[in-house]
N, C-alpha and C positions, 0 to 999 in steps of 0.2 A: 465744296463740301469739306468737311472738318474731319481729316482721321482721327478714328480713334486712336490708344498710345499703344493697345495691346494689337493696333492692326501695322502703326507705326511701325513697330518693332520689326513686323514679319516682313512690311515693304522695304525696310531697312537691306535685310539679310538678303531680298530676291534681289536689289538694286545694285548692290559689290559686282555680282560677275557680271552685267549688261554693261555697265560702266566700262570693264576691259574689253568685254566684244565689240562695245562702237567703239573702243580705239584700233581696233584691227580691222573694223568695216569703217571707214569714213564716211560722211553723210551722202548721200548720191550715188553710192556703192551699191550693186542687189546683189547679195550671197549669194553663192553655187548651189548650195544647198535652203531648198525649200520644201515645205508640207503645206497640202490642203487640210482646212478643218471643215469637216465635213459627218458632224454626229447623226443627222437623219436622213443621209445619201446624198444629199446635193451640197456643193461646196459653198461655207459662207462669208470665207476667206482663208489668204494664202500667210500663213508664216514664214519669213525668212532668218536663217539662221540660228544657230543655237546661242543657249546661253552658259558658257563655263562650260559643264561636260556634261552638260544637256544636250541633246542634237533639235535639231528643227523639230526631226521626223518626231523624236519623244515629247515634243514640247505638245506637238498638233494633236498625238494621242493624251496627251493630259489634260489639254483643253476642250476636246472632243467629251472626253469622260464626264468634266463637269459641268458643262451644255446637259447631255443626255441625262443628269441627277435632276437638273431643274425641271424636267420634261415631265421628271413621275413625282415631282410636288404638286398633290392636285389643289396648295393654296399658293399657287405662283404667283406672286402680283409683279407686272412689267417693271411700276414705277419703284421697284422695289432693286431694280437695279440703277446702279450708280457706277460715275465715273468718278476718283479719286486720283488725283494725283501729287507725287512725290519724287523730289529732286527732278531730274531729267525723266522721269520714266513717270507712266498713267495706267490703274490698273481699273478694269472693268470688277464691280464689288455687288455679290448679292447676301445682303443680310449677313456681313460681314467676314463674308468668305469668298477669295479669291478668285475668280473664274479664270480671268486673261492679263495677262501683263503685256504693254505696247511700248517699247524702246522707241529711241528716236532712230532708230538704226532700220526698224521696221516699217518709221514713217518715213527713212529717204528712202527704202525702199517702194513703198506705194505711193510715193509721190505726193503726199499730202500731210499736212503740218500736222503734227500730234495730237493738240485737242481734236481738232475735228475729225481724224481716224479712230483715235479711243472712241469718241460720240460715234461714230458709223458703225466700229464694232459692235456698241453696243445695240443699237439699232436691232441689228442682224439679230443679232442672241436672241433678244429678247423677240421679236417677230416670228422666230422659225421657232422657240417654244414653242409661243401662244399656238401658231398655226398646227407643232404635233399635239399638240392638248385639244386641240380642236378634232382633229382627226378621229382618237382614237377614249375621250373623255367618258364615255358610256360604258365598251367594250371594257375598260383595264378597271371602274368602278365595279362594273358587274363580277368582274375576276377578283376581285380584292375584295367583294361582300363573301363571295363564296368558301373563298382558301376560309374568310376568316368564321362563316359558321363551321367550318369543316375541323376548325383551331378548337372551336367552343363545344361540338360535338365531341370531340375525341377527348378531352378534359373531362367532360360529361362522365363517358363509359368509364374512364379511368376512375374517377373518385367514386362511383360505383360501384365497379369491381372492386377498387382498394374496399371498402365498408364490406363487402360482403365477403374478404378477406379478410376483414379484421373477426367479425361476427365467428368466422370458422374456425381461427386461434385462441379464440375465448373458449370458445365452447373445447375445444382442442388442451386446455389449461385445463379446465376445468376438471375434465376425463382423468387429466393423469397427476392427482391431487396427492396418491401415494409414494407415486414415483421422487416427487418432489420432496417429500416427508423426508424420503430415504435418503437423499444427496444433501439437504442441507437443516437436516433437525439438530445438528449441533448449533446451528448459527441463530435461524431463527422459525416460529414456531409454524404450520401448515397457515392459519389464517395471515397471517402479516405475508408467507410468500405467494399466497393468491394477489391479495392487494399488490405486492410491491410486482407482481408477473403483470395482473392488469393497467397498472398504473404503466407500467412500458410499452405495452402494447396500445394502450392511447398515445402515448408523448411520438411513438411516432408516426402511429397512423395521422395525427394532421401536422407531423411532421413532410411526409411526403403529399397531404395534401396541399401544404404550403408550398409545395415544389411543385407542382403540377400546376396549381394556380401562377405562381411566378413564370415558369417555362410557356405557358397560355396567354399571358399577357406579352412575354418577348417576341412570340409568335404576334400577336394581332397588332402592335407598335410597327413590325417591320412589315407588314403586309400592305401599310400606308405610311405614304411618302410622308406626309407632312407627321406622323409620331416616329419618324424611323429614330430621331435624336436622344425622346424617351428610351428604345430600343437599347441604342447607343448606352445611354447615359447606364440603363439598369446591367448591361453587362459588364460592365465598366466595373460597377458595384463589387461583382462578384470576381473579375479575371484580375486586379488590379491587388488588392490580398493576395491571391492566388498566387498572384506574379512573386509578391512581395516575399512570401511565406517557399516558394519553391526555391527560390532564390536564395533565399538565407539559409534552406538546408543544403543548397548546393554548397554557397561558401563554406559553411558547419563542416561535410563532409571530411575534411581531413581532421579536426578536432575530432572525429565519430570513428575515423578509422584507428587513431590514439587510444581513446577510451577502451574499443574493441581488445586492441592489443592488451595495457592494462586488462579488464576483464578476465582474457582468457590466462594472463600467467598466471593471474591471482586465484584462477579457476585451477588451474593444474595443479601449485604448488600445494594448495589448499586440500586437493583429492589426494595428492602420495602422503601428503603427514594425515590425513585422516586415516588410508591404508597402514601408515605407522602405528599410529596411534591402536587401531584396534586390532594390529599384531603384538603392540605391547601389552594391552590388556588382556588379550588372552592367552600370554605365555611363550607365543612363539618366539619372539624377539625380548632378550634379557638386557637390563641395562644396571651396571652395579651402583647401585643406592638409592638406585628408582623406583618405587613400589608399584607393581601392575594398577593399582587404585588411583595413582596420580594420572594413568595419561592420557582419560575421559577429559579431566580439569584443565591439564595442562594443554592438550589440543584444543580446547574453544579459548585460555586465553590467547594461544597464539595466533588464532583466528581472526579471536576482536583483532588483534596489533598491526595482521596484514590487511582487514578492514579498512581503520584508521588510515595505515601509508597509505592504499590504493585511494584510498578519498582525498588525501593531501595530492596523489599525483593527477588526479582525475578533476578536482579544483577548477586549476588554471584552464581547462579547456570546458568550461560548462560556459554556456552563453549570459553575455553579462556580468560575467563571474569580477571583472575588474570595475564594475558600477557601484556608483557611488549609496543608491539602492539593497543592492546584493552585500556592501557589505553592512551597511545600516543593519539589517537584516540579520549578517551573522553575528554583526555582536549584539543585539536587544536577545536572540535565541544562547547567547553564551554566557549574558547576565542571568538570564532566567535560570539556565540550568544550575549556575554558582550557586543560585540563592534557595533554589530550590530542591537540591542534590544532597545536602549536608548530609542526611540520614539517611539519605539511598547509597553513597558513596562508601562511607561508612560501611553498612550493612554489606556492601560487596569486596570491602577491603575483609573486612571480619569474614566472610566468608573464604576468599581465597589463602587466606590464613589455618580457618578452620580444614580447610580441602588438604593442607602439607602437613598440618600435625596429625591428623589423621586420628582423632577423637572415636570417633564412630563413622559407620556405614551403615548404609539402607539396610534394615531388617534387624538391627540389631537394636536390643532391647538397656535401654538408658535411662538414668537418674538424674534430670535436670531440675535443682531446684528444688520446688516441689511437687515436681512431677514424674511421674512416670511410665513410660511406655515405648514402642517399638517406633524406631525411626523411617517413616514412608517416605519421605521427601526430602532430598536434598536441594536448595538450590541459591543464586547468588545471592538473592537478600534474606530470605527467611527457611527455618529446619521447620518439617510437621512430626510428629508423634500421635501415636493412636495406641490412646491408656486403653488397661483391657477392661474398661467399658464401652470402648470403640465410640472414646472422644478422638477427636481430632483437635491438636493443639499446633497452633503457627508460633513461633519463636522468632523473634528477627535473630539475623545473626551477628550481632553487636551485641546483643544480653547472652548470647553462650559464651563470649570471650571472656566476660566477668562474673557468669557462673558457675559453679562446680558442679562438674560431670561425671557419673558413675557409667562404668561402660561394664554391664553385666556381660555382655553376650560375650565379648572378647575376653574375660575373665573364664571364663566357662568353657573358651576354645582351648586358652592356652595351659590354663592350671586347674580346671574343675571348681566352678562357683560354690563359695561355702555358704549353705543356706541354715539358719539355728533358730530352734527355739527355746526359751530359757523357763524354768518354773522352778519354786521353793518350796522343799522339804521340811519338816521336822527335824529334830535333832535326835528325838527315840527311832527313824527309819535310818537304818543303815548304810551307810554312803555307798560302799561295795555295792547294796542291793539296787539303788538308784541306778548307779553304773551300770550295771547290767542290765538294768529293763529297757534304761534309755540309750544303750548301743541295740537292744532287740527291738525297738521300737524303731529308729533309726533304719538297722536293715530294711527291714519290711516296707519302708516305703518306696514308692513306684516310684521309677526316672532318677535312682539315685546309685551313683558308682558304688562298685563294692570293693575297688580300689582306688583310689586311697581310701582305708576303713571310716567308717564316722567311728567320731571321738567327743570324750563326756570332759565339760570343765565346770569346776568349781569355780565360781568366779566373786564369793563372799560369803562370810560367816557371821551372818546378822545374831542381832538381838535373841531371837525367838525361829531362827531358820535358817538353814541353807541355799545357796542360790547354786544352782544345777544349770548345767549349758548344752543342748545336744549341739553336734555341731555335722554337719552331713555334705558330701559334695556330688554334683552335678553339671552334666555338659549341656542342659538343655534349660537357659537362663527363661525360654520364653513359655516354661511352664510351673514358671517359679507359684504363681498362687498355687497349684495345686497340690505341688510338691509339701507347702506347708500345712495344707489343708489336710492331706493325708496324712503330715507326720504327726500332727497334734491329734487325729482321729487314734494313729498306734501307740500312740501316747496313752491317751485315755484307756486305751483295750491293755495294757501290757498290765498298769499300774493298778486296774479296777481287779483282772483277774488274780492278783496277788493280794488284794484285799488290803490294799495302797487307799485310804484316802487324798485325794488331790485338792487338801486345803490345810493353810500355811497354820501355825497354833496363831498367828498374830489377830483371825478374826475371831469378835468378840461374838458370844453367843452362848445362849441357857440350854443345857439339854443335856439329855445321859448321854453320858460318852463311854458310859460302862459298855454298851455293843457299838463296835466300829462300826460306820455307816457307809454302805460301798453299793450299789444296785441293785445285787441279786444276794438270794441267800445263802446260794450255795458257795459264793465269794467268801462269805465270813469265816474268820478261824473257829473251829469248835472245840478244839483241848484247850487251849487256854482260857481263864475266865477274867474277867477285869475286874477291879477292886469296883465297891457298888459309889454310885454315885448321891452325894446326901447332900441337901439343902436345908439350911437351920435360919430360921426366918421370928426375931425376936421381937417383942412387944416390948 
């Protein structure tokens, strides 16, 4: 019979130490040391001697064991074993798996040439199978029907009870549909976290039904001899990964314990400057040139930069990290970011720029452009604003660098915002009297300091009129319409009660102007009379 090359191999490696023990036993020699094999009590031959640092005794129980394998193949066929032999040495082969190896050491011990002891071993084997297969063929079937409906029963109640498990989670979801609202209505809305709750709770109910069925069929493979190899083969499946994947966290582990390290400095140093940080912002901790405002900004960029290193030191110990893959990988993700950052980079340069001039801060009310309103947002790429029609306007922050910014609010803390309305007089109303109405007008309006006093400018001597300025200051920038809106209200009351008309001689218009026109009647002057007003209209 013709070895195979993958059984070659194996007789190769058993053939090395028999080779040195028959040069220590000569031919005709019987060893001191012998074992009966003897796998179903009665002996069906004697082994002498070990092989390499094998002993007899070991040798007789390892060939005893695989006697007694073939006993519970209830597809054993006699002719199914074979003698093989290689170099000096002949091994008895079933189904190309080793039963017994016969040195020539063992045949000067029993006194009979090699081939024909290898043939009489096999003999043996194979006769005292057949005869325990005989014995006991009904009895260990009946045993192996049984375990295996007992396999197939208990699979049963499990996938079962799993279903009617499942059925009670559902229903159990269902119930607490507000609960769910409350934990994740930011994220996503009550119908999709039904769905995406049920949708889990399927993937793994026949998740574990695929476990139970797999674990059901390991069971019925090993419960008969002749699938014990499927048995074999499906664990294999699963322990061989396993093997694989434990093992590669074992090796990882000191990479894991590095990282860890890493981590926690980056964690520590990271908590005393954030400690810092919002001891300098609120005062307690002074630093000369530092402005409490900056150290919000300046503690997250320091953040990112201890990010960054720890990621540069953390690198070299991620798995793979030196693969020719991983780095493919990080430069297609470094091109991408080059090409596609331009304006995001930008936009967070311009910002960290905007954060040290220190333009404005949140709440304070700004002139961007043309726009304006109160600053709600700061952040790296874009400023928001909410004009007081409670628009919400996003700015990136690369257009504030190259636009001009009015920063009322800060105007208004430090020197009193000067708020003015301007209107033209006559040239027969008396400037003095102007003056006075629109500093009494000026007073009287609400949210306006009365120190520093408002003050009246002249600010042109037109054709047909004066140009009048009130001018008034205030610390409360963010009620700047009102403030105007009231002042032109005490405007109109100061000017109408003195029988002030509030229109410029420049507009054109037919009509007696012999009685000044002002609201009410009792406004008008009554001792003075005006020259009469004539219109000569000729043919």
């Amino acid at each position: 019979m013709k070895l195979p090359p993958y059984l070659l191999a194996a007789v190769l490696l058993l053939s090395a130490p028999s080779v040195r023990a028959y040069a220590e036993y000569p031919p005709g020699a019987v060893a001191a040391d012998s074992a009966a094999v003897a796998p179903f009590g009665d002996t069906l031959f004697t082994l002498y001697g070990g092989i390499g640092a094998v002993t007899a005794q070991k040798r007789g129980e390892l060939v005893a064991e695989n006697i007694s394998l073939l006993k519970d193949d209830l597809l054993f066929d006699p002719d199914s074993l074979a003698v093989v032999a290689a170099d000096r040495e002949m091994y008895v082969v079933y189904r190309s798996k080793i039963i017994i190896g016969i040195t020539e050491r063992q045949s000067a011990a029993a006194g009979k040439p090699l081939p024909e002891l290898a043939q009489a071993y096999r003999d043996a084997i194979a006769a005292a199978v057949v005869a325990k297969q005989a014995e006991n063929t009904w009895f260990a079937t009946l045993k192996q029907l049984v375990l295996a409906l007992c396999a197939v029963a208990l699979a049963y109640f499990a996938v079962k009870h799993l279903n009617r498990l499942y059925r009670k989670m559902v229903a159990l979801l269902e119930r607490h549909q507000i609960k769910r609202t409350k934990l994740l209505k930011y994220l996503i809305d009550t119908k999709k976290q039904l769905t995406i709750g049920l949708m889990a709770l399927k993937i793994a109910k026949y998740f574990l039904i695929a476990l139970i069925v797999y674990i059901c069929a390991l069971v019925l493979f090993r419960i008969f001899p002749a699938t014990r190899w499927l048995s074999d083969t499906l664990i294999l499946y699963i322990t061989t990964p396993l093997k694989s994947m434990l093992f590669a966290i074992w090796s990882y582990l000191p990479n894991v314990f590095d990282i860890t390290i890493i981590i926690a400095l980056f964690y520590l140093v990271n908590k005393a400057l954030r400690i810092v940080s919002r001891k300098v912002a609120g005062g307690s901790i002074s630093i000369k040139g530092f402005q409490p405002d900056w150290a919000a900004p300046t503690y997250r960029i320091i953040k990112v930069i201890f990010i960054i290193f720890a990621l540069i030191l953390i690198f070299p110990h991620l798995p793979k990290s030196d693969s020719d893959i991983f780095k493919g990988i990080s430069v297609f993700m470094g091109v991408l970011l080059s090409l596609g950052s331009t304006s995001i980079i930008s936009n967070v340069v311009s910002g960290l720029v905007i954060t040290y001039m220190n333009p404005f801060k949140e709440g304070d009310r700004i002139k961007m452009g043309e726009h304006v309103g109160d600053v709600v947002e700061k952040t790296a790429l874009v400023t928001r604003l909410k004009t007081p029609k409670n628009e919400i306007i996003t700015i990136p922050n690369s257009n504030i660098m190259t636009a001009q910014t009015v920063n009322y609010s800060k105007s208004a803390r430090e020197y009193g915002l000067i708020l003015h309305a301007q209107l033209t007089m006559g040239y027969e109303v008396p400037w003095r009297k102007v003056h006075e109405l629109l500093m009494e007008a000026g007073a009287k309006t609400a949210h306006v300091l009365q120190e520093p006093k408002p003050f009246v400018l002249q600010t042109a001597l037109d054709d047909f009129y004066v140009r009048y300025q009130i001018n008034v200051y205030t610390a409360e920038a963010g009620r700047m319409l009102d403030i105007y809106s009231s002042l032109y209200a005490n405007v109109q009351d100061v000017f109408h009660r003195e029988g002030i008309e509030l229109v410029s001689p420049s507009v054109s218009a037919i009509r007696d102007a012999s009685t000044v026109f002002v609201p009410k009647e009792n406004m008008r002057p009554g001792k003075e009379r005006m020259p009469p007003f004539r219109v000569s209209v000729e043919k």
